[in-house]
C-alpha positions in Angstrom: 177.6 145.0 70.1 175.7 142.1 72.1 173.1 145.0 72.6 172.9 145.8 69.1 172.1 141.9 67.9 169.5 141.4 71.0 167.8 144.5 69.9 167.8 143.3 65.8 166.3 140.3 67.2 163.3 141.7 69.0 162.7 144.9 67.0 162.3 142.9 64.0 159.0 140.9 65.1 157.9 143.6 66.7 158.1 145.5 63.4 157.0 142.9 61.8 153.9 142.9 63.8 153.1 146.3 63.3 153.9 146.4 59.8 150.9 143.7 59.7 148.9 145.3 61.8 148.7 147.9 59.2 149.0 145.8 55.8 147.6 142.6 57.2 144.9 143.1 54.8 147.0 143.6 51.3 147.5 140.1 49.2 151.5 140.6 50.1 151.2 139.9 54.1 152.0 136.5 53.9 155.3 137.1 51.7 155.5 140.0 54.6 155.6 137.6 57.6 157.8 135.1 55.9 160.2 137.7 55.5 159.8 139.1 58.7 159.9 135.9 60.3 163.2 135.2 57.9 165.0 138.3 59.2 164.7 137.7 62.8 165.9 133.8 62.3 168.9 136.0 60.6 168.9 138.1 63.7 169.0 134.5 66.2 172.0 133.0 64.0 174.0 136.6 64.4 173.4 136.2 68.0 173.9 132.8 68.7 177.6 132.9 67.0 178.7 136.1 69.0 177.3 133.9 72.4 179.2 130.7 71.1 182.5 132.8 70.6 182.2 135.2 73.5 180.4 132.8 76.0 177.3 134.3 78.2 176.4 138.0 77.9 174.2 140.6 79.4 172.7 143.7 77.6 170.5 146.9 78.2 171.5 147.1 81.6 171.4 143.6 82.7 167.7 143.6 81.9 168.8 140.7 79.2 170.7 137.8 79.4 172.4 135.0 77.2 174.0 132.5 77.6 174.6 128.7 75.5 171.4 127.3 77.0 168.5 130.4 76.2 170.0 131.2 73.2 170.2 127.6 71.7 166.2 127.6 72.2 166.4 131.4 70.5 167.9 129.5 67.2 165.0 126.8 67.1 162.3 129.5 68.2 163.3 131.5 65.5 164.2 128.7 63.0 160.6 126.8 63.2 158.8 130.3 63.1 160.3 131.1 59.7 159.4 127.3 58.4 155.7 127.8 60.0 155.2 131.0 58.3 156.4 129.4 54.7 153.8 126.8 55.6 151.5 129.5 57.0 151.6 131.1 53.1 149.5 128.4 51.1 147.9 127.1 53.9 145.9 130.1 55.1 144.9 130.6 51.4 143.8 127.2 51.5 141.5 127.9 54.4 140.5 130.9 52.6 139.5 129.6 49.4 137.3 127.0 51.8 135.5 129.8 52.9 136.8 129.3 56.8 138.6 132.2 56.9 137.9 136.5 55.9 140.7 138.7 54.9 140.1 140.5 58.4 140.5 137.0 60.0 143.9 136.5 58.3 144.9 140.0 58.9 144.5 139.2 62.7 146.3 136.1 62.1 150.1 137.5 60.6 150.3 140.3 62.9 149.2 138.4 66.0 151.8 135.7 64.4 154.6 137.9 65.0 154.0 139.6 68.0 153.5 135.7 69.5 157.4 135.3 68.3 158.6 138.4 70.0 156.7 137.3 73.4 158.6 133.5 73.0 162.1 135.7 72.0 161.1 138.0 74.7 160.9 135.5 77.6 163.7 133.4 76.3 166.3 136.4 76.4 165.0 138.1 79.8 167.4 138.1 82.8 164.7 139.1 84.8 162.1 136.6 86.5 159.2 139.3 86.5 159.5 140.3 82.5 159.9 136.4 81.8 156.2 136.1 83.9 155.4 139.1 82.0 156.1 137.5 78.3 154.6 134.7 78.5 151.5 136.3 79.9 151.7 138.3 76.5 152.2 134.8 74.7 149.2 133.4 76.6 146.9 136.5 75.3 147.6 136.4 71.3 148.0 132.8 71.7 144.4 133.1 72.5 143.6 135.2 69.4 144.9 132.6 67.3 143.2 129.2 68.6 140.2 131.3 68.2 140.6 132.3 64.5 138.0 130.3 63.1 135.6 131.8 65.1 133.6 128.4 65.3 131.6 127.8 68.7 134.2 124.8 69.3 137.4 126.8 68.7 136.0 129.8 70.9 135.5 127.0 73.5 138.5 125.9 73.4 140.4 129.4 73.4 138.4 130.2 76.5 139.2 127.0 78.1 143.0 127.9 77.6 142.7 131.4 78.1 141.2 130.3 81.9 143.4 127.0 82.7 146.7 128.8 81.4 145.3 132.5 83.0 145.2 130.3 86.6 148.4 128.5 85.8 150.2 132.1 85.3 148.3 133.4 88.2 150.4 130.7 90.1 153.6 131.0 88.6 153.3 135.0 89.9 152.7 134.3 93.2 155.7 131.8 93.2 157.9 135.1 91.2 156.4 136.9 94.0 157.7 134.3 97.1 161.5 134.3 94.8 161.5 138.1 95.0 161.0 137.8 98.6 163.7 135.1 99.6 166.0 137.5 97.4 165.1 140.3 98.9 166.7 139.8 102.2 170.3 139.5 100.2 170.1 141.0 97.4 168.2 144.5 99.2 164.8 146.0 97.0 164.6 146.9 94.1 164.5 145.8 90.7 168.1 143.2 90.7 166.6 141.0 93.4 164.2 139.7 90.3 167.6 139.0 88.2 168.2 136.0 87.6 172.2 136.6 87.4 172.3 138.1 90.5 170.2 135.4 92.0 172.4 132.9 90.7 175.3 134.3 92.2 174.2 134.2 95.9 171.8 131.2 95.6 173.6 129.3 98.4 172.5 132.2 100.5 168.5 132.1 100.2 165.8 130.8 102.0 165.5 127.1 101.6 162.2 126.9 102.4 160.6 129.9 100.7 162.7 128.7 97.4 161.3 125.5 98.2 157.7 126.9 98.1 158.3 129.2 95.3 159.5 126.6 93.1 156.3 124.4 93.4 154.3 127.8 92.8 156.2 127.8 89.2 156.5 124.7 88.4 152.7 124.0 88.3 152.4 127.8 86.9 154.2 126.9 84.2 154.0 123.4 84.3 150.3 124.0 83.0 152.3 126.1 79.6 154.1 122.6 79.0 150.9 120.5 79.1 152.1 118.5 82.3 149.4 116.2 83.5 147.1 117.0 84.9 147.5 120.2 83.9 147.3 120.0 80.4 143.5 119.7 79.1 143.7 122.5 77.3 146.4 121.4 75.0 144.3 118.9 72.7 141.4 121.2 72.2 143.5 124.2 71.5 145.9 122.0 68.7 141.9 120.4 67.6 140.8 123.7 66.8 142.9 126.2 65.9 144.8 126.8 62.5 147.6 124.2 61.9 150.4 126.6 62.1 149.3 127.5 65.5 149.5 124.1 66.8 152.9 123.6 65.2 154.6 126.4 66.9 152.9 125.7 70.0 153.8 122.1 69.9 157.2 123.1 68.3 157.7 126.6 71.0 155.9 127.6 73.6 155.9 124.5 75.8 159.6 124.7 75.3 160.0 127.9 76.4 157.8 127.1 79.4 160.4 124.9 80.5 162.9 126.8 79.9 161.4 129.1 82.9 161.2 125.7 84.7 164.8 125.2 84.3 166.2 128.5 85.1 164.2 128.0 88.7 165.3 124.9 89.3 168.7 125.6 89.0 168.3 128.3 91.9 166.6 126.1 94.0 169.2 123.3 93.8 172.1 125.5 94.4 169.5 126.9 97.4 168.7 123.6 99.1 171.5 121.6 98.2 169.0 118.4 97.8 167.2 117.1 94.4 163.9 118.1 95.2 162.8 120.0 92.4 164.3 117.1 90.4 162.0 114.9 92.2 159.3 117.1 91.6 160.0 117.3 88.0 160.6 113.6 87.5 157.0 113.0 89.2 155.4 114.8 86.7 157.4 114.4 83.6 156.3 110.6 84.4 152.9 111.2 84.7 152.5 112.7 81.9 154.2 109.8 79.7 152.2 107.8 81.6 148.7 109.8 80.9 149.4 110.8 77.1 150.2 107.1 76.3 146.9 105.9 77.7 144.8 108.8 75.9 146.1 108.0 72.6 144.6 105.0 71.6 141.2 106.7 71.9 141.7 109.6 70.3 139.9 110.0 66.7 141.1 113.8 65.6 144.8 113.8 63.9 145.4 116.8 66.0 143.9 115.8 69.0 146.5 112.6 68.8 149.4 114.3 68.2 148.7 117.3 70.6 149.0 114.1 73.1 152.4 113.2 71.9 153.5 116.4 72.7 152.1 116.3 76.4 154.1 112.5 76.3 157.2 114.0 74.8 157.3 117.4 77.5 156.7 114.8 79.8 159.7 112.9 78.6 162.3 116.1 78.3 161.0 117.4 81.8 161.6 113.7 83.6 165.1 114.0 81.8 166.0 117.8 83.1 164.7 116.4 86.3 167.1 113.1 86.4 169.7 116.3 86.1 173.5 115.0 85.3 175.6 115.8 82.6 174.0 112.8 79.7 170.3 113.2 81.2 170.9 117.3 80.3 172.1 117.0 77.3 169.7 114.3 76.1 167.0 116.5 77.4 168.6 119.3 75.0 168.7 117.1 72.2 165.4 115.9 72.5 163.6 119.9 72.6 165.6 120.5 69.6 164.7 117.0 67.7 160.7 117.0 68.9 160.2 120.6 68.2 161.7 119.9 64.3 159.6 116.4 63.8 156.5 117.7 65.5 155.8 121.1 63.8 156.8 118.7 60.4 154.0 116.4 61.4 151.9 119.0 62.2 153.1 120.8 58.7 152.0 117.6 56.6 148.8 116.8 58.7 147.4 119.9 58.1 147.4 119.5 54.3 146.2 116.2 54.9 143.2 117.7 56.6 142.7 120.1 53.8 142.8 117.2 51.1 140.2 115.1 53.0 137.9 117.8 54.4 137.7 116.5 57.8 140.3 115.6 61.2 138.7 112.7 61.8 141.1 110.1 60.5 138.9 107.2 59.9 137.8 109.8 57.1 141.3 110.4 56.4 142.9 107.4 54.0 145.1 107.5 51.2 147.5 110.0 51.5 150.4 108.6 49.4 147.6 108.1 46.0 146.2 111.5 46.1 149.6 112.9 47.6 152.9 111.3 47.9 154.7 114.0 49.2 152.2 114.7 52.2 151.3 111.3 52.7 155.8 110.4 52.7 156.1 113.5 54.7 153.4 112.5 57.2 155.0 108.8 57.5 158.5 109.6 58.1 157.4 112.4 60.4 155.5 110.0 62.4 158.2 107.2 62.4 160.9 110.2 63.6 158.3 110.6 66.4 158.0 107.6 68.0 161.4 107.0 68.1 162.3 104.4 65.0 166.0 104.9 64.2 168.0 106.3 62.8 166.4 109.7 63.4 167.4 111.9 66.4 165.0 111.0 68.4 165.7 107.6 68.9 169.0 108.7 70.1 167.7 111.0 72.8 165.5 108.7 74.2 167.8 105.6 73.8 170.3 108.3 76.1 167.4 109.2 78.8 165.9 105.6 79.1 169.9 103.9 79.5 170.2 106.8 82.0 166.8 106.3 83.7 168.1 102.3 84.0 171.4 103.0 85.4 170.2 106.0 87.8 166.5 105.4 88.6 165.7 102.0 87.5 162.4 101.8 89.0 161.6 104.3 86.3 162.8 102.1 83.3 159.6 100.0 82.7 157.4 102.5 83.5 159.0 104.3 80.4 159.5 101.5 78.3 155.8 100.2 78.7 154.1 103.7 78.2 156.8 104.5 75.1 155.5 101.1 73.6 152.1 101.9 73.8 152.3 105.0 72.4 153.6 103.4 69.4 151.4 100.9 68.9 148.7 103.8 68.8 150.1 106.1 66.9 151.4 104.1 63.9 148.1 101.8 63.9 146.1 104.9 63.2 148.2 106.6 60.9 149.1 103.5 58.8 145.7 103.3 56.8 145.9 107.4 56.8 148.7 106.8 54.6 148.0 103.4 52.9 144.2 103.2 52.8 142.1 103.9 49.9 140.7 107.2 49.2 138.4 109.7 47.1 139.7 112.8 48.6 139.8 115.7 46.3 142.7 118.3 45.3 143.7 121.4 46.9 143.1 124.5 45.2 146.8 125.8 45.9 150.2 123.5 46.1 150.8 123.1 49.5 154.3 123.5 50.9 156.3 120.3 52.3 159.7 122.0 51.8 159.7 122.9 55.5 158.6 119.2 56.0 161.5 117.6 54.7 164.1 120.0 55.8 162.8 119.2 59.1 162.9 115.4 59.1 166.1 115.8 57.4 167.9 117.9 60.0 166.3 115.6 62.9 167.4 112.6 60.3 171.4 114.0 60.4 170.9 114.6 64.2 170.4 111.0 64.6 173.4 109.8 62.5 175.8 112.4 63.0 176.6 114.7 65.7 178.6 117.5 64.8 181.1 118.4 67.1 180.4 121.9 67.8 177.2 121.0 68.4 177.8 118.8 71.1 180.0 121.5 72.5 177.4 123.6 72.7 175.0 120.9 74.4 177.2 120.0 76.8 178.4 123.4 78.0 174.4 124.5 77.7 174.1 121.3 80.2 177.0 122.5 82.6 175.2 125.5 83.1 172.2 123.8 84.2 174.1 122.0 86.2 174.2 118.5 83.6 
């Protein structure tokens, strides 16, 4: 049965891709990704109930593998594609009616959307290291495509500049797949199990420290350049600048969290390897860094997105110095807080982008007014960006009230650090967007009504994440944690 759910869950996208691939031209291929993207969140709920009942599973030959942690990130991968492609619907239109986009440019766009959500699905549910490498190599290339829709010389500068940072960054993280394949190999024998990740959980005690040791370095800066981790994350703000707002939600709201997700599954054979907390150390020294870094950029930024591509580098940063504190309430907070940011910032993302559209332009001293010429964007916009920096009582105050008390009683060296670079991220952020959403304006109207229903289901779900936890839900957390070692 497990195989039979898995394989729903990447056969849809993958049909869905094709399907658009061949109709991505018709006046229906919007309506057709929504409903592709619909059937394949249908497809992650049906799986992640048979997981929560049955506990971890393995399919098609143990090339797959779920358990509470992978296929918690499945439900929000899923979940925030659907939501993107409703907001994909009137906001591609948008950009056609501008004149920014062709139909040829669109039809590139839906099919290359879907086959980006089977690459994320794809690398989530692998059990084997290689085919995770392999998926999000694939994510990388029509990730690509879709920064570089617009076909402007900036937006073709900054695909190119990811295409090369992330194509070295995933050029690392094979050569560290390549050193974990070799300290398995000597236990596990050749073949294609010594890449499993199973089977190298099960005899982790047994491997070579020190090549684990290496290998994990290899992928934590291969991948750690997919999060954004400073100082490996440059091409994050010019890829969210200048690609299509839907593309900088779901990379914003999925791919760096499926990044770490490859992160995490290393690190968890490398501490059972070494018996030490060295690749917590590692991680904590660059989740830090990269609160650190984002913090200090903000205040200078000028471009919406360029701003809040920054608060995502600051918010991985966060989530990665969290998984890298390791224990059962830095784990779970971690957890809470990929689930919470991804839902506030592809929101943000969601209303920013129709704020763009209204006013014509990113810069945001051009951008004023929000709430006069639209009250639902300009609300939408407000509370996203109060959710964001932490103002209760939205969920993400209570994930980082759990990391920082953790952070004070564990590493309290840390603590001001945090609390310093947190504040001044605040200060930034709500200083610029207060007059986006208060200040005068003579924007004009959009030509189509834009959708903010994703918006608000968003900030609502991060909104009853913040004042209510259901049970179940922290079940799942905490046995997701366990299994991390949390």
């Amino acid at each position: 049965m497990i195989d039979l759910q898995l394989l729903a869950l990447l056969l849809t996208p993958l049909l869905g891709g094709l399907l658009l691939a061949a109709f991505g031209s018709r006046s229906w291929a919007a309506e057709l990704n929504s409903l592709m993207s619909f059937c394949t969140f249908v497809a992650a709920v049906v799986l992640t109930m048979r997981v929560i009942d049955s506990g971890p599973q393995v399919a098609f030959n143990e090339q797959f593998f779920i358990d509470q942690f992978n296929v918690f990130l499945v439900a929000l991968t899923a979940f925030v594609a659907f939501t993107t492609s409703l907001f994909s619907r009137p906001y591609m239109r948008i950009e056609q009616h501008h004149g920014k986009l062709t139909t040829p440019m669109l039809h590139l766009y839906y099919s290359m959307y879907q086959m980006f959500t089977l690459a994320m699905l794809v690398a989530l549910t692998s059990n084997n290291m290689g085919i995770i490498w392999v998926a999000m190599e694939a994510a990388t290339l029509t990730t690509v495509l879709l920064v570089s829709l617009y076909r402007t010389p900036a937006s073709i500068e900054a695909a190119w500049k990811y295409f090369i940072l992330c194509g070295v960054g995933i050029a690392l993280a094979l050569f560290g797949t390549i050193l974990l394949y070799f300290a398995a190999e000597r236990v596990l024998g050749e073949g294609g199990t010594a890449l499993l990740w199973t089977h190298l959980n099960e005899v982790k005690g047994s491997l070579e420290p020190t090549v684990l040791k290496l290998a994990f370095v290899f992928l934590l800066v291969g991948y750690g350049t997919k999060i954004g981790l400073v100082p490996l994350h440059s091409w994050l703000p010019d890829a969210h600048a200048e690609g299509p707002t839907p593309v900088s939600a779901v990379l914003s709201g999925l791919l760096l969290n499926v990044a770490l997700c490859a992160v995490m599954r290393s690190k968890v054979l490398v501490d059972g390897s070494l018996g030490t907390h060295f690749a917590g150390n590692l991680m904590m020294g660059f989740g830090l860094l990269s609160v650190v870094v984002a913090a200090l950029f903000l205040s200078r930024q000028k471009d919406i997105k360029r701003m809040f591509a920054y608060s995502s580098i600051e918010h991985m940063g966060l989530i990665t110095f969290a998984f890298g504190m390791g224990g059962p309430v830095a784990t779970f907070a971690a957890m809470l807080h990929m689930t919470v940011h991804s839902l506030t910032k592809s929101a943000i993302f969601f209303a920013v982008g129709h704020a763009v559209q209204k006013a014509g332009t990113q810069q945001m001293e051009n951008i004023r007014g929000m709430l006069q010429i639209s009250p639902t964007v300009g609300w939408g916009l407000m509370l996203g960006t109060l959710a964001i920096l932490g103002m209760p009582p939205f969920g993400v105050f209570a994930s980082e009230f759990l990391i920082i008390t953790t952070a004070m009683h564990d590493y309290p060296w840390t603590t001001p650090i945090l609390l310093i670079s947190l504040g001044i991220a605040f200060a930034a952020i709500f200083g610029k967007v207060q007059p986006i959403v208060f200040g005068e304006t003579t924007a004009r109207r959009l030509p189509h009504q834009p959708a903010l229903v994703p918006v608000f289901v968003h900030l609502l779900l991060v909104l009853a994440l913040g004042l209510y936890m259901p049970p179940y839900l922290a079940d799942w957390y905490r046995q997701a944690a366990a299994l991390l070692g949390g």
